[in-house]
Structures are given as structure tokens and as C-alpha cells.
N, C-alpha and C positions, 0 to 999 in steps of 0.2 A: 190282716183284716180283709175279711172279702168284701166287693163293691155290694154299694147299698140298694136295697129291694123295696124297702118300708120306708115310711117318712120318718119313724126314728131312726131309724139306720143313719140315711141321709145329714140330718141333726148331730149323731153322735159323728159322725163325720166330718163335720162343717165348723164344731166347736175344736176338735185335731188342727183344723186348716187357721183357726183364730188365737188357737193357744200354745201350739206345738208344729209351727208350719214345716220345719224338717221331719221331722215323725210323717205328716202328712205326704211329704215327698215320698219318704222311703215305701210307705202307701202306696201310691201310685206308681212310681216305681214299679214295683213286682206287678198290679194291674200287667202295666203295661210289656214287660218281659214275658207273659201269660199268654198277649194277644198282642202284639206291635199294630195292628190292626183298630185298635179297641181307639176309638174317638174320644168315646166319655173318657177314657183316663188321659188323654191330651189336654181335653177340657179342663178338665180337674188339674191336671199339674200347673197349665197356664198359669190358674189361680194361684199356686202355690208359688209360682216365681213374681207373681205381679207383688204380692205380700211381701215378700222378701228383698223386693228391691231390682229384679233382674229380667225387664220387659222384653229384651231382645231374647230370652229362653221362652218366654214367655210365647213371642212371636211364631221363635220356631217351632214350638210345638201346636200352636195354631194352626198355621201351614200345613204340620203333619195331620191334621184334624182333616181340615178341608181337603187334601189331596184326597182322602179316602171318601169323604161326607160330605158335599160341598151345600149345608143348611142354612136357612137364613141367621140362626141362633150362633152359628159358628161364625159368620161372617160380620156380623155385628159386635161380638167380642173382638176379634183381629183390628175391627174399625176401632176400640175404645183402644187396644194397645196404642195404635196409629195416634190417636189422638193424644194420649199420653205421652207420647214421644214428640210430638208437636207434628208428624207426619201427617198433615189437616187430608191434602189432596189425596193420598190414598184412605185413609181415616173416611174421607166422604165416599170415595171408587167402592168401599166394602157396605156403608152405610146404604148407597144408592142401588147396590147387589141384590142385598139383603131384600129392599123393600117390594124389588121390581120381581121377586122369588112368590114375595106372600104380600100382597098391598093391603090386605083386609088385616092380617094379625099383627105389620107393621102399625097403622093405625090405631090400633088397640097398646101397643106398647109404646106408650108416653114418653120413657125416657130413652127409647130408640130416636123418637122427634127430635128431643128437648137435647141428646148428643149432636144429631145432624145439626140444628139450629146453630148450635156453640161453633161447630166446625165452620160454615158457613160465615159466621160472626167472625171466626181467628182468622178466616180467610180474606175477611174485608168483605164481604158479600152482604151488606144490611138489608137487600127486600130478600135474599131465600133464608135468612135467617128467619126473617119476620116471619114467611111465609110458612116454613115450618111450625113456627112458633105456635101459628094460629089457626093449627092442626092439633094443638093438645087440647085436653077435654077444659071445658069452662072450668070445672072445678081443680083443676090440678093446680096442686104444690108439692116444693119439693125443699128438703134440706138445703141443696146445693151439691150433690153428691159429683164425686170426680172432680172438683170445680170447677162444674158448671152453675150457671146462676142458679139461684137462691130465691122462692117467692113462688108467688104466683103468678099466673099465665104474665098478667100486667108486668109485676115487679121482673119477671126474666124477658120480657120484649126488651124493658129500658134497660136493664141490664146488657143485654144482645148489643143493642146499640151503641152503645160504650165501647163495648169490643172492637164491634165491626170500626167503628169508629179512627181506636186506636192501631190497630192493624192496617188502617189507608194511611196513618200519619206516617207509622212505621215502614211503611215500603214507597211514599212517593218519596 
């Protein structure tokens, strides 16, 4: 399958990666045998190890992303492995990369905040949590995706707070 050009391309692609994540490897895969170069197909496979279970592949093909490309989009993904793995401090080092790249499109990207916030919170840090926090747009909600909180602006501040909360108890 060649990489995608169209928005359905993209889609019939995306539903491979949701229903048949090893298909979607072997995908990418050959991408990247093509061009070892090729970022988007790092990108892409990332996802396919995160699905699967295997964030430290995940990682390293991050890594390979960024050695070639170092964007704010790439550096923000690496940050959510990090966070996934509970690696907060570097999870925020990629987060804080990211924003100081593009401050204007980090601000428009909500749940770039609404990660930093949670990192900040798992770290024990309750005002740069808040502080982020209260950086997302008045109307924003959100499922709770990655598990992060869940709610709006309000309900993930008090959320935030909980965390940061229990991560001081946790480490005095």
C-alpha cells in the first residue's frame, strides 16, 4: 500500500492501524525500507507499537523521526510516550520544546496544554498545572483521553489538583 495523498487514503489507512495493527506494521514497514529517511513512516509506526502494547519501539522510532525532523508535532508525540511510560520530566523537556518551536500553534492545540497540565500535576507541581490549565480555551472538554482528566476546563483544574496533590504525598 502506498502512503496516503487524500483524506480518504489517510482514513482507509487509519481504520488498518484500528483493526489490523500488524498489517498496518508491515505497511510501514516497506514505507520505510523505501526511504529510512521518511519521518511520516516513524510517525506512523510509533502509532502502531503504542496500539500494540510496545512504547519503548514506539520511542525509538520517535527518536528516528526527530533525528531527521526535529518538529513541534514530533516532539509532542515523544512527550505523550514519556508520559505513558510515567517518564513526567522528560515528557514535559519534549512538551516545553515543542511549545518554545511554535507558541502560537501550541496554544491553539488544547490537548498539548491539557498533556503538559497532567505532567506538571504527576510531577507534584499544582500552580504550572493550573497554570496551563488555564491556557485551554473557556469552552473546552474533553473525554479524558490518555488518562488525562475528564470534564471541562473546571472539572480537569480539580482534577489536576488531586494529582498534583497525590504525587506530593507520594514522594514526601
Amino acid at each position: 500500500m502506498k502512503e496516503h495523498t487524500t483524506p480518504d487514503e489517510a482514513l482507509a489507512l487509519h481504520k488498518i492501524l484500528r483493526t489490523d495493527p500488524q498489517r498496518y506494521l508491515h505497511i510501514v514497514n516497506e514505507w520505510i525500507e523505501k526511504n529510512p529517511e521518511n519521518t511520516h513512516a516513524y510517525f506512523n509506526r510509533h502509532q502502531a507499537w503504542m496500539r500494540i502494547g510496545e512504547p519503548r519501539r514506539a520511542l525509538d522510532d520517535l527518536n528516528k523521526a526527530i533525528a531527521v525532523d526535529r518538529r513541534p508535532s514530533l516532539l509532542e508525540a515523544r512527550g505523550g510516550v514519556y508520559r505513558h511510560l510515567g517518564e513526567y520530566v522528560k515528557a514535559l523537556d519534549d512538551y516545553r520544546s515543542a511549545e518554545a518551536m511554535d507558541p502560537a500553534k501550541w496554544e491553539e492545540d488544547a490537548f498539548g496544554l491539557l498533556f503538559q497540565a497532567d505532567v506538571h500535576a504527576r510531577l507534584g507541581d499544582e500552580s504550572a498545572a493550573l497554570a496551563c490549565c488555564a491556557r485551554l480555551p473557556e469552552n473546552f472538554w474533553t473525554p479524558g483521553l490518555h488518562d488525562a482528566p475528564a470534564g471541562d476546563r473546571a472539572a480537569v483544574a480539580e482534577r489536576l489538583k488531586l494529582i498534583a496533590a497525590e504525587a506530593k504525598r507520594a514522594r514526601d
